[in-house]
PLY file of the C-alpha trace (Angstrom):
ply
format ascii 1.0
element vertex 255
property float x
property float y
property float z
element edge 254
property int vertex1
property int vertex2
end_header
0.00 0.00 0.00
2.98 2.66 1.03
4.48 1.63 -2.42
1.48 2.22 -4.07
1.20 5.61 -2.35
4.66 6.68 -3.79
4.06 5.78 -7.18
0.98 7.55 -7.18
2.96 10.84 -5.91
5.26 10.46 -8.66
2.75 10.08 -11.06
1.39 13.09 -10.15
4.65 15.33 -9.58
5.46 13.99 -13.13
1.85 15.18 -14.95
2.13 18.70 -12.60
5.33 19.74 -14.35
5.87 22.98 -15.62
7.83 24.41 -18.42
9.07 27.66 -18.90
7.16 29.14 -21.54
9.14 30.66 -24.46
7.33 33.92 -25.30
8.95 35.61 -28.70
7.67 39.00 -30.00
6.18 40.29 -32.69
4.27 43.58 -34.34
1.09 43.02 -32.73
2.47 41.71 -28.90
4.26 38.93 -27.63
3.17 34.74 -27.95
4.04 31.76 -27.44
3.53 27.78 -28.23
2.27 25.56 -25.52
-0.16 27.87 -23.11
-2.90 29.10 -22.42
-4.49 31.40 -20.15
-8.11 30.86 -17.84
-11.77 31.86 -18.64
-12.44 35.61 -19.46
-13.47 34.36 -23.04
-14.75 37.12 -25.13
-15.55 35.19 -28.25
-14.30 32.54 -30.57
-14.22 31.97 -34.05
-12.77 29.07 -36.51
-9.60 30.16 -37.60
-6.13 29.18 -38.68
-3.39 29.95 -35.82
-2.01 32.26 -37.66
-4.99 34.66 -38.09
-5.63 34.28 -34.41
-3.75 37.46 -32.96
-4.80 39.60 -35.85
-8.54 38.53 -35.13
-8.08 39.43 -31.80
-6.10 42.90 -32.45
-9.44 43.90 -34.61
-11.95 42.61 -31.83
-13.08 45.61 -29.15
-12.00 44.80 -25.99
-10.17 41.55 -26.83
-6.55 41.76 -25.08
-5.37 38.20 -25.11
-6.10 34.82 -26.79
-5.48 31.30 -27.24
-5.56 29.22 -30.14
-5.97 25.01 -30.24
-7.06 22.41 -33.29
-11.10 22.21 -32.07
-13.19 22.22 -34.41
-10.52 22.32 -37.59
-8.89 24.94 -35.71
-10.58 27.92 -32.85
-9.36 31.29 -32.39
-10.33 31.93 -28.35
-10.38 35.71 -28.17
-10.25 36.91 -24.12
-10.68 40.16 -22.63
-9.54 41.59 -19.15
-6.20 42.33 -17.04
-3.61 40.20 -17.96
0.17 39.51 -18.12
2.31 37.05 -19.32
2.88 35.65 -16.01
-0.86 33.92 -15.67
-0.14 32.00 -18.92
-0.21 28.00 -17.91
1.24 24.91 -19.54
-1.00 23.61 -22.64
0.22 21.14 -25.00
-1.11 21.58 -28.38
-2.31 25.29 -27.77
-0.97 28.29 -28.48
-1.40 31.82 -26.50
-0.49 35.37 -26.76
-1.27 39.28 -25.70
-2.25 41.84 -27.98
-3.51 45.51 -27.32
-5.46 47.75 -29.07
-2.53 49.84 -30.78
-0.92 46.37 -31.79
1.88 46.95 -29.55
3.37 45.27 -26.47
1.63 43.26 -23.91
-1.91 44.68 -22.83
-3.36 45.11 -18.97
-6.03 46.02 -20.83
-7.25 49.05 -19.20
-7.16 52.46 -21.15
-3.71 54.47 -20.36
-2.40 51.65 -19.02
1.19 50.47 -19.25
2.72 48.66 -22.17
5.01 45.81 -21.64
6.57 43.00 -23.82
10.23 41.91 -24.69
12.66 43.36 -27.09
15.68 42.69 -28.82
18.99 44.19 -27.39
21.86 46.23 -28.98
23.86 49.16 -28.10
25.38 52.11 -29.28
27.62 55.49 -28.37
25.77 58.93 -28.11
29.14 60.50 -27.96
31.56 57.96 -29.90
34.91 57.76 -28.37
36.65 57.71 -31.79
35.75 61.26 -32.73
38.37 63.59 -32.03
35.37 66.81 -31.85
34.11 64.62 -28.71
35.57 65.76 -25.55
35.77 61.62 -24.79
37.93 61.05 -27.31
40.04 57.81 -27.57
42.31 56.74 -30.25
42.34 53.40 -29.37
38.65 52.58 -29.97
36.96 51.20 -33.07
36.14 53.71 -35.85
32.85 52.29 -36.80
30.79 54.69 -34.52
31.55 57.65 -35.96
30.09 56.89 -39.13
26.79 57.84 -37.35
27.77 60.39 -34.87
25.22 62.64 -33.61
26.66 63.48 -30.45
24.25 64.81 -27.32
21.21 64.65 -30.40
18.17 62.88 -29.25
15.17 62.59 -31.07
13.25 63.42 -28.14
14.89 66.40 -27.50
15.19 69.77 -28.94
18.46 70.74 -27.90
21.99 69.21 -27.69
22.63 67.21 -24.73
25.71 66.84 -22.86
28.33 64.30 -22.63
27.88 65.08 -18.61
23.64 64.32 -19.28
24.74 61.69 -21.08
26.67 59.71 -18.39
24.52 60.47 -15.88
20.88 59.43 -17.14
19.69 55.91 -18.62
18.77 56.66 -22.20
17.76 54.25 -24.53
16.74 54.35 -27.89
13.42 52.40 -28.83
11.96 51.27 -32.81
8.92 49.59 -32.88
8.98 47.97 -36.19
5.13 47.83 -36.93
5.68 51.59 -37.32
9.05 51.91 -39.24
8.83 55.08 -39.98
8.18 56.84 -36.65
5.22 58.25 -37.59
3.27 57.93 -33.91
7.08 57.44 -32.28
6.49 61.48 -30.64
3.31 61.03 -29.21
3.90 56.94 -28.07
7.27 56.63 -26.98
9.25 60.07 -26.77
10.64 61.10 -23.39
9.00 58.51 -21.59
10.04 56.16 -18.61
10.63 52.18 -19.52
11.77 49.97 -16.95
13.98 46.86 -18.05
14.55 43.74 -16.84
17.80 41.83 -18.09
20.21 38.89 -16.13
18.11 39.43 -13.05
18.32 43.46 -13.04
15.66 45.90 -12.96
16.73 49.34 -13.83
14.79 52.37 -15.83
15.46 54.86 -18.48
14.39 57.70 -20.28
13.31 56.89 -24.21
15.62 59.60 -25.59
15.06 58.30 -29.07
14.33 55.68 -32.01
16.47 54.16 -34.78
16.43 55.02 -38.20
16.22 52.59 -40.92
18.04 55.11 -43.12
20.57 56.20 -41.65
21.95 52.22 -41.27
20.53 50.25 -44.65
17.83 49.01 -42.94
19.38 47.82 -39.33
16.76 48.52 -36.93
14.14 46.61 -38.62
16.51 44.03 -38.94
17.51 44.13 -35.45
14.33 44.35 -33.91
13.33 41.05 -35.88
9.47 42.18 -36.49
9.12 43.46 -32.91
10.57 45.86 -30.55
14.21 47.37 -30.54
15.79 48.31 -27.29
19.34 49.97 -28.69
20.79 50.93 -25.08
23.44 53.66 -24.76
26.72 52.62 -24.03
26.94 54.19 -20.61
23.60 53.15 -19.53
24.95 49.71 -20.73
27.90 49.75 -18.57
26.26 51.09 -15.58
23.53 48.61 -15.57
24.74 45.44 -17.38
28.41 46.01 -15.88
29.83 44.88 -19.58
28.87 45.62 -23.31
28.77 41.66 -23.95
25.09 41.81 -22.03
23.96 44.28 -24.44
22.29 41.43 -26.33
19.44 38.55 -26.99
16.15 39.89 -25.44
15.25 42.17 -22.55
11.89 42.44 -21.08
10.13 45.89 -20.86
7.50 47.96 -19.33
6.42 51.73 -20.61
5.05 53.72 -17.76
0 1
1 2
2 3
3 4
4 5
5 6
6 7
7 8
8 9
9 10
10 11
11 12
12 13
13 14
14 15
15 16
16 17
17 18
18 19
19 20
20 21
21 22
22 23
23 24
24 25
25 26
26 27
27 28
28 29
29 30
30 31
31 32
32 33
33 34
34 35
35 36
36 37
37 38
38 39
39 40
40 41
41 42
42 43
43 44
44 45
45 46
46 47
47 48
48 49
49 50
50 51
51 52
52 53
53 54
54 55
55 56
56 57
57 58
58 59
59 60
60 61
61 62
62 63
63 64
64 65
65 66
66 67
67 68
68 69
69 70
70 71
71 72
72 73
73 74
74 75
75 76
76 77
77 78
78 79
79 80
80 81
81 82
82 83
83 84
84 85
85 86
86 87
87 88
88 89
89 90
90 91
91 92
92 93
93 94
94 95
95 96
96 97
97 98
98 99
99 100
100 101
101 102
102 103
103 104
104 105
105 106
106 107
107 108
108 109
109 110
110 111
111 112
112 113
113 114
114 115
115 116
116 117
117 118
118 119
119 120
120 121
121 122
122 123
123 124
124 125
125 126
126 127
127 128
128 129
129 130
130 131
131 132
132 133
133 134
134 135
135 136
136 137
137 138
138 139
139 140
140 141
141 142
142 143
143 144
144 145
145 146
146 147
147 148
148 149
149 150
150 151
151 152
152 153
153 154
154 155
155 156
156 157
157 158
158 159
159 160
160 161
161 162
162 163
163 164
164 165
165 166
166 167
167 168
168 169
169 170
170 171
171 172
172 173
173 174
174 175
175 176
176 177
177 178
178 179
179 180
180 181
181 182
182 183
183 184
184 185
185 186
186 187
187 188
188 189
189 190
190 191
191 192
192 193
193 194
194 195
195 196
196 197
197 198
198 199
199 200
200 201
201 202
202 203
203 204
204 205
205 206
206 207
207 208
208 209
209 210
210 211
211 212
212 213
213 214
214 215
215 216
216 217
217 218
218 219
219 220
220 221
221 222
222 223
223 224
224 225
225 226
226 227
227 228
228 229
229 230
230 231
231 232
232 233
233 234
234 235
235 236
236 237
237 238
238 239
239 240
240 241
241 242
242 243
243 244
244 245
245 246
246 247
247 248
248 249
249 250
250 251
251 252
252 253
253 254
């Protein structure tokens, strides 16, 4: 009987285990294969997986969904608060979190904050190999100063300091489902993002975007159909310690 006991607990440790779910972003949010999230269903329709998030994107008040093969294949649009954190372990389904602009992860309430994961790069505001910039140092790379702006923020009006510079978190930020910056001024500019990379936690100031022309393309590239965090290099060292953490994904929240 105790035998049978154990074997039962095993059973069940081995049918209660949970795998760290994989989220990857994209233009309209962030989703992932193998979750799914509880009740809160808005409406469903038959769909391919595919279609799913867009159906949801262009359905008032849905935030989230789920996707699985019932019925030849049923979009599961949801509505409410949400994060990615109450996603849970479901073979065969797939889940994700849209909002209503088609960025970021959604709480779902109006003016709320906008949260998802990124790709990670990093760059100098004041490059080190140009002799105009009072850092100057010979022995760097040249590569920067083939796009030296130095102290010039898009979010700004005036030239900032290599003093400024040092001592606030800036980051730039693209958003590649609006390449062009269009709605960058009145979404992004100036505001505060909090990132979370290698177990830190830090914030910064969204000083400004990438542009696709002045680099052939890169930040679209980069941001690999999502979101582009391109952190200064001083923010960088102050909050990663090295420039080899300046890459992969970091998570982030708009406030």
């Amino acid at each position: 009987m105790e035998v049978l006991k154990i074997l039962m607990t095993i059973k069940a440790f081995l049918n209660a285990r949970v795998y760290a779910i994989d989220w990857k972003s994209s233009s309209h949010g962030i989703w992932a294969i193998g979750c799914d999230f509880h009740e809160n269903n808005l409406k469903n329709e038959i769909s391919k997986g595919e279609d799913c998030s867009e159906k949801c994107l262009k359905t008032s008040g849905c935030t989230h969904y789920s996707w699985n093969s019932y019925n030849g294949g049923t979009c599961w649009m949801k509505k409410g608060r949400i994060s990615k954190e109450k996603a849970f372990n479901a073979y065969g389904v797939v889940c994700g979190i849209n909002n209503n602009s088609g960025n970021g992860e959604s709480s779902g309430d109006q003016g709320s904050s906008t949260t998802g994961i990124a790709q990670l790069t990093w760059y100098e505001s004041y490059a080190r190999c140009c002799k105009s910039n009072p850092n100057y140092d010979p022995t760097v790379s040249t590569i920067e100063c083939d796009f030296s702006y130095p102290g010039w923020f898009a979010g700004y009006s005036n030239q900032k300091s290599l003093s400024w510079v040092k001592s606030n978190n800036i980051i730039s930020f693209f958003d590649s489902s609006d390449p062009n910056g269009v709605n960058w001024a009145t979404k992004y500019a100036r505001k505060t993002i909090r990132l979370k990379k290698n177990g830190k936690t830090f914030t910064a100031i969204i000083a400004d975007t990438c542009g696709d022309h002045d680099c052939n393309g890169c930040c679209t590239k980069n941001a690999q159909n999502g979101f582009l965090v391109d952190m200064e290099y001083y923010t960088v060292l102050k909050n990663l310690g090295n420039l080899n953490a300046a890459t992969g994904n970091i998570e982030f929240e708009i406030l």
